[in-house]
N, C-alpha and C positions, 0 to 999 in steps of 0.2 A: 302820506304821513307828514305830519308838522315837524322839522328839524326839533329837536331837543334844543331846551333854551342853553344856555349857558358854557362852559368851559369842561365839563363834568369826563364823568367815563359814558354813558349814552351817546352823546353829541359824538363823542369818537368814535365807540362800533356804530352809530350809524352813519359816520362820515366812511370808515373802513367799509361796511354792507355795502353802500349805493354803491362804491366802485369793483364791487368784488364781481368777476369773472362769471364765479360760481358759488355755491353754496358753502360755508367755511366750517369747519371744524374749530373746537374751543383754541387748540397749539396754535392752531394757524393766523386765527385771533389772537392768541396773547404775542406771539413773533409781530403782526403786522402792526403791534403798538407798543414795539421796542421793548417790551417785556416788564412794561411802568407798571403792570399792575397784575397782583396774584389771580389766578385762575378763579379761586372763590368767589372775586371779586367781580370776576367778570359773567362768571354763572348766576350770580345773584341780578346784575342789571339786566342780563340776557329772561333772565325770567319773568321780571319785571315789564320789559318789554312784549312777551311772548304773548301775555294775560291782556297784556293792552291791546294786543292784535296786532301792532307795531314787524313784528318779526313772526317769523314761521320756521320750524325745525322741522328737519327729513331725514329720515335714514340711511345712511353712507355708508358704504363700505371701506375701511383702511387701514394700511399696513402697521408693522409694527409691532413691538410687544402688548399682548393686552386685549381688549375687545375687538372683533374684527369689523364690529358692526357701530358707529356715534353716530349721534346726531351732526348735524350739519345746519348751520343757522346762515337766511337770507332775512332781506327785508320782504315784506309781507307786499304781495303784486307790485312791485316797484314805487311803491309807497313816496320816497322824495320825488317820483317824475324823473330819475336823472337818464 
């Protein structure tokens, strides 16, 4: 994948993806970006991204009140090469 041009919210979750561990959940992304930006906000580029083939979502299991079962967003086959 071509880095996202600019300064934007993209360029950040894919600066956040390339070094993530493992597959992230939406909390774990809005935490790993200091929490600058609303969840909606980041489900709307997360989507955006998905359609591009950019990122890929998988089924996670996790604790907590609420669903037990989210999504989990990675970069799509290690897309920047890192």
């Amino acid at each position: 994948m071509k880095r996202p041009r600019g300064h934007g919210l993209a360029r950040k979750l894919a600066d956040v993806l390339a070094v993530a561990p493992r597959p992230m959940l939406l909390g774990e992304l809005e935490a790993a970006l200091d929490f600058e930006h609303q969840p909606a906000e980041i489900m709307s580029v997360l989507v955006k991204l998905r359609r591009a083939g950019k990122v890929v979502a998988s089924l996670r299991e996790r604790e907590g009140p609420g669903r037990r079962v989210a999504k989990a967003y990675s970069l799509a086959g290690n897309a920047l090469g890192v």
